[in-house]
C-alpha positions as CSV (number, residue, x, y, z in Angstrom):
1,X,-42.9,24.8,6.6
2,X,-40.8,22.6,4.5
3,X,-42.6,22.7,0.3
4,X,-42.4,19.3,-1.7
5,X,-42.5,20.0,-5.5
6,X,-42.1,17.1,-7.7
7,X,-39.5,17.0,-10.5
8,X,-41.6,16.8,-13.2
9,X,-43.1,19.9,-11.8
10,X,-40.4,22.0,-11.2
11,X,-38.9,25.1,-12.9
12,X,-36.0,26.9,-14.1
13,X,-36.9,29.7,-11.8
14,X,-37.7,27.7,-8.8
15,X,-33.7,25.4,-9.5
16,X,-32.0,29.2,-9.7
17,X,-33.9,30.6,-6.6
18,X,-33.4,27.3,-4.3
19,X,-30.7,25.5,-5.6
20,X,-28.6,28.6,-6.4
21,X,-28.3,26.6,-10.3
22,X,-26.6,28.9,-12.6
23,X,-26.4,29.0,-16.5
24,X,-23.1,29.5,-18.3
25,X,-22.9,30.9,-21.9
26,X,-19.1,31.3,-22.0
27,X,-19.0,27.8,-24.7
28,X,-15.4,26.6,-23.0
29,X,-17.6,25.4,-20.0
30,X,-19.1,23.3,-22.2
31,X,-16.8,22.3,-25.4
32,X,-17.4,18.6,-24.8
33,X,-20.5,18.3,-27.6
34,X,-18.4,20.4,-30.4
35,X,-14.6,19.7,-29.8
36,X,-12.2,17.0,-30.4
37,X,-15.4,14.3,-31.2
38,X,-14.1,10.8,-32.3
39,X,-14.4,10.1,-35.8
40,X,-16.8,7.7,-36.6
41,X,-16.2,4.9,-39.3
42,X,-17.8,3.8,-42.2
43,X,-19.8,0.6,-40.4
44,X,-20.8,3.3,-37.6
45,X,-22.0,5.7,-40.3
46,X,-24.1,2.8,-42.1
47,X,-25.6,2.1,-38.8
48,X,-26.5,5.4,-38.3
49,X,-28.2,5.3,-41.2
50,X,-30.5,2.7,-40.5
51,X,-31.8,3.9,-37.0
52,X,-32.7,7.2,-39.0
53,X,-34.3,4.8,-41.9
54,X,-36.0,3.2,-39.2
55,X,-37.2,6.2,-37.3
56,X,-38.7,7.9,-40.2
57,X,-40.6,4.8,-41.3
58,X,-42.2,4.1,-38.1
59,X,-43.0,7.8,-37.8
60,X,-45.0,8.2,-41.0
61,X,-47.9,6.5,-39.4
62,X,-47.9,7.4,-36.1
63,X,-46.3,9.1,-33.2
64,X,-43.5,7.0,-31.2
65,X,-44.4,6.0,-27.8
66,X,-41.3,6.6,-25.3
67,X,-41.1,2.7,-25.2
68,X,-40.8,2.7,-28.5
69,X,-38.3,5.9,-28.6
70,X,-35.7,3.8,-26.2
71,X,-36.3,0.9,-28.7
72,X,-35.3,2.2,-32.2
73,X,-33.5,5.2,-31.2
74,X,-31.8,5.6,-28.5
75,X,-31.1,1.8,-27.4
76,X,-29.0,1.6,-31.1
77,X,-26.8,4.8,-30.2
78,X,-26.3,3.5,-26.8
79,X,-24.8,0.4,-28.1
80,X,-22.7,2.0,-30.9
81,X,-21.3,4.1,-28.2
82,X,-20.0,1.4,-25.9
83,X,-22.7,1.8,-23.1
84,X,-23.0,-2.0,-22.8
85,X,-19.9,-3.0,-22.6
86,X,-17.8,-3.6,-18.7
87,X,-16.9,-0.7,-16.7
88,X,-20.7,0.6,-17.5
89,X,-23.3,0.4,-15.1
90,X,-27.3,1.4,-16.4
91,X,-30.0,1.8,-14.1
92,X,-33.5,1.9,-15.7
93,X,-35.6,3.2,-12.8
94,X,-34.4,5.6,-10.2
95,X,-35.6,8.1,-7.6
96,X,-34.1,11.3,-6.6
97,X,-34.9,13.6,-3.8
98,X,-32.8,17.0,-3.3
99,X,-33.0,19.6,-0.5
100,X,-32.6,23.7,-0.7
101,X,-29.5,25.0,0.6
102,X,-31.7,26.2,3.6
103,X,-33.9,23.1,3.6
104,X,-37.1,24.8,2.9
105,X,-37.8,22.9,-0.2
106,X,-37.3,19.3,-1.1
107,X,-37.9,18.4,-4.5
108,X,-38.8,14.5,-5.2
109,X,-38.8,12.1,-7.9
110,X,-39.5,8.9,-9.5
111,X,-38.7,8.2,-13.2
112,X,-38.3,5.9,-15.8
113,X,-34.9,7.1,-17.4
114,X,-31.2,6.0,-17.8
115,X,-28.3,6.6,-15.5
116,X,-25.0,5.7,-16.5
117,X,-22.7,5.4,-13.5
118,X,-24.2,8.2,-12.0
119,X,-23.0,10.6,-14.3
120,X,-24.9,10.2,-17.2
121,X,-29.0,10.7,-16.7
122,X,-31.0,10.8,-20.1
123,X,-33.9,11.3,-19.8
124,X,-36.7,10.0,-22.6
125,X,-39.7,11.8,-23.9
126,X,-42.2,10.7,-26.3
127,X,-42.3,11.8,-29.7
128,X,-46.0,13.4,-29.7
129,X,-44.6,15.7,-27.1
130,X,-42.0,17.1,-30.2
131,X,-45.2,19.6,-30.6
132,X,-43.3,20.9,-27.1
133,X,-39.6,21.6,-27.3
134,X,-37.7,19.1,-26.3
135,X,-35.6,21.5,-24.2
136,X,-39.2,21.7,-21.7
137,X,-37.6,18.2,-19.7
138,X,-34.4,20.2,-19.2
139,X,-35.3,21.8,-15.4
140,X,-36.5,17.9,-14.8
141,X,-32.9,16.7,-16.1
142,X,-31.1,19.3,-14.2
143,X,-33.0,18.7,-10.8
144,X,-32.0,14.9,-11.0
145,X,-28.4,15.6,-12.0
146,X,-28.2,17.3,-9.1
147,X,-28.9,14.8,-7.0
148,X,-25.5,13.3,-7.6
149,X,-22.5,12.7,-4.9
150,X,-19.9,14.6,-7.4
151,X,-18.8,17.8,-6.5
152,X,-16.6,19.4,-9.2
153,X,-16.7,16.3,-11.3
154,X,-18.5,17.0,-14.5
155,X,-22.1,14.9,-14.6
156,X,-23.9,15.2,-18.1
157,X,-27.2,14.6,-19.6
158,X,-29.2,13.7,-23.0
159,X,-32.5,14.8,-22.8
160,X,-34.0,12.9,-26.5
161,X,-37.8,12.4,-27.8
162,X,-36.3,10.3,-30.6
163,X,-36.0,13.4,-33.2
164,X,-33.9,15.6,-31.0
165,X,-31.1,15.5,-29.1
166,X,-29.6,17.8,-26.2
167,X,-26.7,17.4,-24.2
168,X,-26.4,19.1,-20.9
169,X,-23.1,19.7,-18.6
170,X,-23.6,20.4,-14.9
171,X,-20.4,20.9,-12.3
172,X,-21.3,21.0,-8.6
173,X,-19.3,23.5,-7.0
174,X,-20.6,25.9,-4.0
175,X,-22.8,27.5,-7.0
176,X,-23.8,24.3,-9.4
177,X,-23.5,26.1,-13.0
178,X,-25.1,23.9,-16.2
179,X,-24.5,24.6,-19.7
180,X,-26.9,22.9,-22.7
181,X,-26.3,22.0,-26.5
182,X,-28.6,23.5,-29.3
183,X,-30.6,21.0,-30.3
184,X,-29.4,18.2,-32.9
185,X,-31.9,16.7,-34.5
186,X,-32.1,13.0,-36.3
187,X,-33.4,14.6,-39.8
188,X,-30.8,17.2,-40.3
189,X,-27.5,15.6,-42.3
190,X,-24.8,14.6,-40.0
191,X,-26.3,16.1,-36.8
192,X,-27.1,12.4,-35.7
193,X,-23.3,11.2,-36.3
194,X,-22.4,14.3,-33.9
195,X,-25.2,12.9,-31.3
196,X,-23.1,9.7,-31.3
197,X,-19.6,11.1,-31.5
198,X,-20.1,13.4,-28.4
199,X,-21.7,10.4,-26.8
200,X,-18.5,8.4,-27.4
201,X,-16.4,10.9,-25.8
202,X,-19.2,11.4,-23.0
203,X,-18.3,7.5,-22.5
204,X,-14.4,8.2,-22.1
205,X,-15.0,10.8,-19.9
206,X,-17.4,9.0,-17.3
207,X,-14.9,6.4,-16.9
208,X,-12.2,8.4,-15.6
């Protein structure tokens, strides 16, 4: 009997024991959030500056809804990294569905996230949910990413509830292996520049 198990429902455990998902520690599988980052300049810097002013302003009275998250957070940081411009393609609602490698289990979803070009997903949690890490949408990410065409063609994801920030790197060989950031977060000094540097050379690297 085939199981259905929605994405927002599924596990770690359940991606490693279907999907045959695999974490790598070794950090060269994954240098793409610390090494060779574009510098930023001065205007980017001041503008960075401003979506944090803004964030801790709104934040002071009240949780941020995810609609609101998208708005002040991430929406800037997509623009500043070049996300609008030609050559970029951003779907706002998608659905995913992904089989076990013996077809037993079929995991199925609907959300309301980003993908760029099919090789970016990030996926958008509201800030009240910061009292849960924001790592808990990672085995959500990871089971969308893998619903990708790409086979040893790097596909990457942000998973952000407007405070923090985590990049993830997933390669689809016969064994799919993912690696994660730590998390960044928006209030700590210069972590937020790195959020938009490694998203600048995310943007290179989706376009090759």
């Amino acid at each position: 009997m085939v199981q259905t198990i929605q994405a927002r429902d599924i596990s770690l455990y359940e991606l490693e024991e279907n999907f045959g998902l695999e974490l790598v520690t070794n950090n060269d599988f994954f240098n793409e959030w610390t090494e060779n980052l574009p510098l930023l300049t001065d205007i980017e810097k001041s503008s960075l500056e401003r979506v944090k002013s803004n964030y801790l302003n709104l934040t002071k009275r009240r949780p941020m809804s995810e609609e609101v998250v998208k708005m002040v957070v991430l929406s800037p940081l997509l623009d500043l990294a070049g996300f609008y411009q030609p050559n970029f393609e951003i779907e706002t609602e998608t659905s995913t569905e992904i089989s076990a490698v013996d077809e037993s289990v079929i995991v199925k979803g609907s959300i309301d996230v980003l993908v760029v070009n099919k090789k970016l997903w990030i996926l958008i949690i509201e800030s009240k949910s910061t009292k849960f890490d924001v790592v808990s949408a990672l085995p959500q990410a990871l089971a969308y990413m893998l619903d990708t065409p790409h086979f040893e063609i790097p596909t990457f994801g942000l998973l952000v509830n407007g405070r923090e920030f985590v990049f993830i790197k997933l390669v689809k060989t016969q064994k799919p292996k993912y690696a994660r950031s730590y998390s960044l977060s928006i209030e700590k000094p210069h972590e937020l520049q790195q959020v938009l540097s490694v998203l600048k050379k995310i943007s290179g690297l989706i376009l090759l």
